[in-house]
C-alpha positions in Angstrom: -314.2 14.8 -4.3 -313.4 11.2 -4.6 -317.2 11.0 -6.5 -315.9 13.2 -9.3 -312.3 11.8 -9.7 -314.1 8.6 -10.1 -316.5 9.7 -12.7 -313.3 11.2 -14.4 -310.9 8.1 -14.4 -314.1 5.9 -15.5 -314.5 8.9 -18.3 -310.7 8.7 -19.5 -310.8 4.8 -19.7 -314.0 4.4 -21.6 -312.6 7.2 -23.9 -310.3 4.8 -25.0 -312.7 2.4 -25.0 -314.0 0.4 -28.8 -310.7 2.8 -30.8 -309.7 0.4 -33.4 -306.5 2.4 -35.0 -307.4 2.2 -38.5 -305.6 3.2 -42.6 -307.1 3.5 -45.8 -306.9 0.5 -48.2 -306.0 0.9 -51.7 -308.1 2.1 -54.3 -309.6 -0.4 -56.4 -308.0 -0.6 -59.4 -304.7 -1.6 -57.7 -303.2 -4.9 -59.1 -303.0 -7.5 -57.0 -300.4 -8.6 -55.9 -299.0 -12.0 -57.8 -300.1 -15.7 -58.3 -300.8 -17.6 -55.7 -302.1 -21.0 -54.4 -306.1 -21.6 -55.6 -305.7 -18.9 -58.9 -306.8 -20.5 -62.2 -304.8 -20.0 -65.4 -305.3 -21.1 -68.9 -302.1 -21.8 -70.8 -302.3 -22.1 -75.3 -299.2 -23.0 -76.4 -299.5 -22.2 -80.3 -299.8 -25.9 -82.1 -299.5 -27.4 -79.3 -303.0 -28.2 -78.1 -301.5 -31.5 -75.8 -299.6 -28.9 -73.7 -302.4 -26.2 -73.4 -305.2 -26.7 -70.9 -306.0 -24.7 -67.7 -303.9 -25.5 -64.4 -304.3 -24.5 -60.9 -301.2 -23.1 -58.8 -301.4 -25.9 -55.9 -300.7 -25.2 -52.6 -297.3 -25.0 -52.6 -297.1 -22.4 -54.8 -296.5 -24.6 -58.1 -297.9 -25.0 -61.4 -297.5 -28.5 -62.5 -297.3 -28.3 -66.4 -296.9 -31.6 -68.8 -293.0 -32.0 -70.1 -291.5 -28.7 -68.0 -293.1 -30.6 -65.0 -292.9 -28.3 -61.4 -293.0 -24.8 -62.0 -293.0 -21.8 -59.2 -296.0 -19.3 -59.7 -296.5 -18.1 -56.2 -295.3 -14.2 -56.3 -295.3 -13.9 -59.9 -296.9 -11.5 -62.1 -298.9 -12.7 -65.0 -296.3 -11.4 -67.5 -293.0 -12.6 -65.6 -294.5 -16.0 -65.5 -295.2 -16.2 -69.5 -291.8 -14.8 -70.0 -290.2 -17.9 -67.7 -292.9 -20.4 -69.8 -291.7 -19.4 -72.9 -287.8 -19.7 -71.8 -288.7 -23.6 -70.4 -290.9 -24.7 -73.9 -288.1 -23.3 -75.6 -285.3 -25.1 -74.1 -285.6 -28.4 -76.1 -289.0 -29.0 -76.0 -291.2 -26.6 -78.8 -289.5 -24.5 -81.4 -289.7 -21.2 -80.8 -292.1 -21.7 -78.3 -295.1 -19.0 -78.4 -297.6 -18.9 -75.8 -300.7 -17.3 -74.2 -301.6 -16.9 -70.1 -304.4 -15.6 -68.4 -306.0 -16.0 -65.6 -309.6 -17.8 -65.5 -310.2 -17.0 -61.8 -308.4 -16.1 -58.8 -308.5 -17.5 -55.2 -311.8 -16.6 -53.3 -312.6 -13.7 -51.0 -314.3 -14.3 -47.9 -316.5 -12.2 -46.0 -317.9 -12.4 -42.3 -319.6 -10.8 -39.4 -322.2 -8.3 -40.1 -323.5 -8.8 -43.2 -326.5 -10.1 -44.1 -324.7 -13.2 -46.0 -321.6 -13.8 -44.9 -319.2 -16.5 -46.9 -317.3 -17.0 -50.0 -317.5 -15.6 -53.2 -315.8 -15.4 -56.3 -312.9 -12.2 -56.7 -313.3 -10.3 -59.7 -310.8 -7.4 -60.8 -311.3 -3.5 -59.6 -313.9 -5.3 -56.9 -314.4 -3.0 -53.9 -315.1 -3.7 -50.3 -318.7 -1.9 -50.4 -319.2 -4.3 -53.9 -318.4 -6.9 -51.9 -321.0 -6.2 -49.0 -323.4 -5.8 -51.6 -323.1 -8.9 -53.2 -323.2 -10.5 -49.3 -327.3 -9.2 -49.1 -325.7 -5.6 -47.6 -324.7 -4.8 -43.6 -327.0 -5.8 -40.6 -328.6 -2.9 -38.4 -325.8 -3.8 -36.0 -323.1 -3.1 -38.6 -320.1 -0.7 -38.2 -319.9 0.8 -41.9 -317.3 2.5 -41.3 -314.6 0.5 -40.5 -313.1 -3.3 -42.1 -310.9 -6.1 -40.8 -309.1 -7.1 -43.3 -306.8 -10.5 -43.5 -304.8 -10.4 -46.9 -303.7 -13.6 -48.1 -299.8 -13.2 -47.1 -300.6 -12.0 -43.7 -301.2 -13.6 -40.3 -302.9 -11.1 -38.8 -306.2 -8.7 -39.8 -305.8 -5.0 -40.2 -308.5 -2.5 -39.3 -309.3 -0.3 -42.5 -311.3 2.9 -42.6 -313.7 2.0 -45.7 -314.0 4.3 -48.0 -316.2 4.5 -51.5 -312.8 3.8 -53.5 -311.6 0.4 -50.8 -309.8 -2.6 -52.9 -310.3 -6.0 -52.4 -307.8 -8.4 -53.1 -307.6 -11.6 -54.1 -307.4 -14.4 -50.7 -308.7 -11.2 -48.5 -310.7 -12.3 -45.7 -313.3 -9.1 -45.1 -314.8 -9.2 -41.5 -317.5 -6.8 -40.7 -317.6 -6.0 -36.7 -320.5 -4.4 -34.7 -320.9 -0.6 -34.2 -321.4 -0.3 -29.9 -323.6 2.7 -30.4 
């Protein structure tokens, strides 16, 4: 009697055992999310070829842009940043002040555990998790394809993700791949 309550207690607890609770991660084609520190833009102001250039959004967040000087980025969608541009060239310093942004590159992703090359690579738009492992020489033998840890850029912590065909990656994600127990 004690035998099989043994066995069962040792049954419930490894039952519980390797369950990561895990959601489904947007589907690619889901914007991300704003600017933020390590994203490339190029700026043309129109006849103004000393004020266009590309700039970086440093780490606090900023663009630092000749005559406006300190600019916040960090947050901000492409088009409510070249709105605010516009506004600041405008007030006193280029006459009706017309302007083009884009972005060259965004921050990197980074991917680790089971993959064959783990590291960083370069974020490109409506990339999925799956492209992602791809481009990283595929999963290892030991690879659970099922499931992603997933670190977003504005978090602190990693989220467990059920991956799916359709899984977004965002720009600043950190992508770790964990091993499958059986």
């Amino acid at each position: 009697m004690a035998k099989r309550s043994l066995v069962l207690v040792l049954s419930a607890l490894l039952a519980g055992c390797g369950v990561t609770p895990t959601t489904e991660l947007p589907p690619v084609g889901a914007a991300p999310q704003g600017l933020a520190a390590g994203d490339r833009l190029k700026l043309d102001v129109f006849r103004e070829k000393d004020l266009s250039g590309e700039y970086v959004v440093n780490d606090e967040g900023n663009l630092s842009l000749p005559l406006v000087g300190s600019v916040k980025a960090a947050g901000k969608t492409l088009p409510d940043l070249r709105k605010e541009l516009t506004v600041l060239l405008s007030e006193g310093y280029v006459r009706d002040a017309r302007i083009t942004l884009d972005v060259v590159s965004f921050r990197p992703i980074y991917i680790l555990g089971e993959v064959q090359k783990p590291g960083e690579y370069s974020f490109a738009e409506g990339m999925s998790v799956f492209a992602l492992v791809a481009k990283a020489g595929g999963f290892t033998y030991r690879a659970n394809q099922g499931v992603a840890h997933i670190r977003h850029s504005n978090e602190t912590s990693e989220q467990s993700y059920r991956l799916t065909s359709g899984a977004a990656v965002l720009p600043g994600d950190t992508i770790r791949i964990g091993p499958r127990y059986f």
